[in-house]
Backbone as CSV, one residue per row, in Angstrom:
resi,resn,N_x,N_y,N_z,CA_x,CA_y,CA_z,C_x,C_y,C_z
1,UNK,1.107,-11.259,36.245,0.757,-11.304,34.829,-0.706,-10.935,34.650
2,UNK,-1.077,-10.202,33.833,-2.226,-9.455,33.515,-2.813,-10.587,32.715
3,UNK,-4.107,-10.372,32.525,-5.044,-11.094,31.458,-5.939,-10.581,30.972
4,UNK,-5.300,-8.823,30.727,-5.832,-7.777,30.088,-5.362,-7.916,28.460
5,UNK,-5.959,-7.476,27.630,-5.818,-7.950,26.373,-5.507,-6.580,25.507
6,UNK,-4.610,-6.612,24.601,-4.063,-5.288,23.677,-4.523,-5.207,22.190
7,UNK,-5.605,-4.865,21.865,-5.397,-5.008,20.193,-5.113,-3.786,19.147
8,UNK,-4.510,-3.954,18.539,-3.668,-3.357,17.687,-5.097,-2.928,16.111
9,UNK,-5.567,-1.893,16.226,-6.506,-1.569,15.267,-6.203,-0.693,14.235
10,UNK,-6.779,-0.309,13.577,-6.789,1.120,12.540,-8.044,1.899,13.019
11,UNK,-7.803,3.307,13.049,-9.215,4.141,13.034,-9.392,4.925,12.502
12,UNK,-10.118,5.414,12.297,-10.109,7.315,11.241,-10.895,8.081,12.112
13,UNK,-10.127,9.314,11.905,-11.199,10.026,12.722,-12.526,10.962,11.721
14,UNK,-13.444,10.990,12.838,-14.744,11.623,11.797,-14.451,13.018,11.278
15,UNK,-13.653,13.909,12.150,-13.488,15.472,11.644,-12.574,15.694,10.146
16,UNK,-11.284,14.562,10.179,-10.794,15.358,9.253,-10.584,13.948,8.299
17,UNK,-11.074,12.553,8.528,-10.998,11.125,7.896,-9.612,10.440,7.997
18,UNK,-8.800,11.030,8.145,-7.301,10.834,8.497,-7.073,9.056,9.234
19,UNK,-6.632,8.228,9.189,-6.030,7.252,9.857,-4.876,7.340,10.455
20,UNK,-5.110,5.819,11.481,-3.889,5.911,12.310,-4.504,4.442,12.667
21,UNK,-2.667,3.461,13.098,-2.984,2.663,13.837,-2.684,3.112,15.210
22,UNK,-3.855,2.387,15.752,-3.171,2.408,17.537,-4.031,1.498,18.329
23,UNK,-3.183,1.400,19.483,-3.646,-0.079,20.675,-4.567,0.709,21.370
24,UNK,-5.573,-0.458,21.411,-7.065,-0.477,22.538,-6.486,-1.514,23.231
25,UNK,-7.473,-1.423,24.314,-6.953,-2.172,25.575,-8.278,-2.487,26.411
26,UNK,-8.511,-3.564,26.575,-9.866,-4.070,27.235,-9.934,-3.297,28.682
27,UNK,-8.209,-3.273,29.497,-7.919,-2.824,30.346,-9.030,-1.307,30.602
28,UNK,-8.873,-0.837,32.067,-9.933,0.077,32.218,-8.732,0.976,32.959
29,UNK,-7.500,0.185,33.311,-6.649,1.249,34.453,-5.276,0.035,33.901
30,UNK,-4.048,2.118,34.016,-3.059,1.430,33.507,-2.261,0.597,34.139
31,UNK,-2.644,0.531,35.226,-1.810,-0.746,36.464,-2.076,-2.126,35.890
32,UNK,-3.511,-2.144,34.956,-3.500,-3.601,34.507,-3.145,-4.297,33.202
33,UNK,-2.335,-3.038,32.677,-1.992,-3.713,31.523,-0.491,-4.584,31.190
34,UNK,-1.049,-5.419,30.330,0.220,-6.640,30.305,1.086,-6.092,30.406
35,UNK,2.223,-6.515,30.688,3.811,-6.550,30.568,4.316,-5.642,29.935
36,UNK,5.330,-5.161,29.231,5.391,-4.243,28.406,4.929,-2.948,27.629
37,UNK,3.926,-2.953,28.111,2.859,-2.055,27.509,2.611,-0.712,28.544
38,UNK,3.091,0.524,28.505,2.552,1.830,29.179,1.249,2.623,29.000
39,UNK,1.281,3.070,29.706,-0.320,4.272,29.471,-0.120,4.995,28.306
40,UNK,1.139,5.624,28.367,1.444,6.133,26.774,0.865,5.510,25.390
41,UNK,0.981,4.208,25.250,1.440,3.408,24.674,-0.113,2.793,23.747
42,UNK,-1.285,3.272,25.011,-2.885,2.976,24.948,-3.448,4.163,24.425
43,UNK,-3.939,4.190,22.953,-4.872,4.939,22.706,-6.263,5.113,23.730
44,UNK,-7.056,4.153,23.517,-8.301,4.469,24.540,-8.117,2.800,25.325
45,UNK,-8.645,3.116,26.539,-9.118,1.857,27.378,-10.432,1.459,27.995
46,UNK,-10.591,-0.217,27.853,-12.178,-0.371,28.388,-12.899,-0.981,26.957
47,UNK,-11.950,-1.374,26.350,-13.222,-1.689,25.055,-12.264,-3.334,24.737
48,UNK,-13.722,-4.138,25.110,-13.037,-5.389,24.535,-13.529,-5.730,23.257
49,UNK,-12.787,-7.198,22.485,-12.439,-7.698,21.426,-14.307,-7.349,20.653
50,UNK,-15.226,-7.938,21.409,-16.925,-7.747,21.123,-16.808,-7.163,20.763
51,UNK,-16.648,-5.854,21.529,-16.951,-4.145,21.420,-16.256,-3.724,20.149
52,UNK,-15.363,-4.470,19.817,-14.259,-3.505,18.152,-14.781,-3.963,17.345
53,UNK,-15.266,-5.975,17.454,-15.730,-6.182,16.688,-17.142,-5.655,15.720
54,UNK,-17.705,-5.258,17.181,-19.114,-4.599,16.737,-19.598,-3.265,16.410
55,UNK,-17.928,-2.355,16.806,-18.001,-1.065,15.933,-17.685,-1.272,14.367
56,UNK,-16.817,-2.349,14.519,-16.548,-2.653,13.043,-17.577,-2.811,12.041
57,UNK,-18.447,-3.900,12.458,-19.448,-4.640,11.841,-20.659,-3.384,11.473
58,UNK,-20.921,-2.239,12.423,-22.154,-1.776,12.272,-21.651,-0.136,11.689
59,UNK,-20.282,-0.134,12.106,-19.664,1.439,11.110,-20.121,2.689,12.312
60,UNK,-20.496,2.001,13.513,-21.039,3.329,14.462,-19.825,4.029,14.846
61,UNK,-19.479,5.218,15.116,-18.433,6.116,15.547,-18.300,5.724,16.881
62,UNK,-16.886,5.588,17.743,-16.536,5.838,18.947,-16.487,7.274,19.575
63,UNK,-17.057,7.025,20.718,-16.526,8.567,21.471,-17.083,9.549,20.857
64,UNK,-18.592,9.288,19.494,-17.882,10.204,18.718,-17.539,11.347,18.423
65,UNK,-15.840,10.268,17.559,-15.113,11.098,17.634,-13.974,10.273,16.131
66,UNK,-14.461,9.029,16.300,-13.395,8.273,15.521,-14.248,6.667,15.424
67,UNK,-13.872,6.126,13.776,-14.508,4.939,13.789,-12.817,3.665,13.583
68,UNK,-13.960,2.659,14.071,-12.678,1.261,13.698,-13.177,0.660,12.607
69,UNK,-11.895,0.523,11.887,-11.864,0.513,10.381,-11.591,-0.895,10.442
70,UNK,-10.216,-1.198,11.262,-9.677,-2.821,11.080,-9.078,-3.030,12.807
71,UNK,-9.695,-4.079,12.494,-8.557,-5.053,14.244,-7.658,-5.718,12.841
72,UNK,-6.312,-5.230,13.932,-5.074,-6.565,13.296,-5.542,-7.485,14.665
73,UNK,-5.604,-8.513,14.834,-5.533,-9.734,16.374,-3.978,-10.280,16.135
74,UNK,-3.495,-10.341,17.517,-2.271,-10.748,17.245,-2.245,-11.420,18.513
75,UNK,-2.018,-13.020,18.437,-1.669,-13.609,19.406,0.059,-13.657,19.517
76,UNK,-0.075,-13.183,20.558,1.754,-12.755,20.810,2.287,-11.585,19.545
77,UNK,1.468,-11.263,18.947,1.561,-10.490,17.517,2.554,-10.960,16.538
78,UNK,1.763,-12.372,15.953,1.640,-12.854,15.183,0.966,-12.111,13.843
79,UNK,0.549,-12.752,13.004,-0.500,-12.601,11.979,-1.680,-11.643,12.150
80,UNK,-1.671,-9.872,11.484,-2.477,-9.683,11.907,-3.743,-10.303,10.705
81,UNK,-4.829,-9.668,11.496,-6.066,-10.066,10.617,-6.694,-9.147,10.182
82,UNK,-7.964,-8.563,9.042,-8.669,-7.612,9.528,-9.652,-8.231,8.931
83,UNK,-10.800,-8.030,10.153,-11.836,-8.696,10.523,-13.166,-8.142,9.313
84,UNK,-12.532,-6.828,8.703,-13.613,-6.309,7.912,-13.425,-6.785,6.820
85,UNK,-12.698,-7.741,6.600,-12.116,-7.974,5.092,-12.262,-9.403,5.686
86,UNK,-12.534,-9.909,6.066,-12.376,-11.775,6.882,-11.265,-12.117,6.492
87,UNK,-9.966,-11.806,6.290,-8.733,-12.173,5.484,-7.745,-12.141,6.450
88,UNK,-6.602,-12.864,6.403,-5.461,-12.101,6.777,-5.104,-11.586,5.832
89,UNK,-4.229,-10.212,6.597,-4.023,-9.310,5.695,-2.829,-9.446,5.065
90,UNK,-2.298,-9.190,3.809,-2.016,-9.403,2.685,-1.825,-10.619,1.953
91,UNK,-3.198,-11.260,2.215,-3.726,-12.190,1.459,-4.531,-11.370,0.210
């Protein structure tokens, strides 16, 4: 059992503003990711919960190439949240 962590975000990219959700993964290599989860399956890897939080908070571009708009957090993917709004979402 891994104790690599998956979060489920929104991003846009800078060229054309477009969104998309997709999974980050603290993971750095796909041998360590939890259970269920493929390489396919991982947008980018190597960036933990800090790190999204603090692209979030300061609006800096990843890679750039693309910014994080929202973390959903989902324990067992539960309730997501988005952290830019301090809410759960559709509250």
């Amino acid at each position: 059992m891994s104790d690599n962590r998956v979060f489920s975000v929104r991003i846009r990219f800078m060229d054309d503003g477009t969104e998309q959700d997709v999974l980050i993964t603290d993971s750095y290599s796909p041998d360590e990711l939890p259970e269920g989860y493929g390489d396919d399956d991982i947008f980018f890897f190597g960036m933990r919960e800090g790190n999204i939080r603090r692209a979030i908070e300061t609006g800096e571009p990843c890679e750039n190439e693309w910014f994080i708009v929202k973390l959903y957090e989902n324990d067992e993917w539960g309730s997501p949240y988005d952290y830019a709004q301090n809410a759960k979402v559709g509250e």
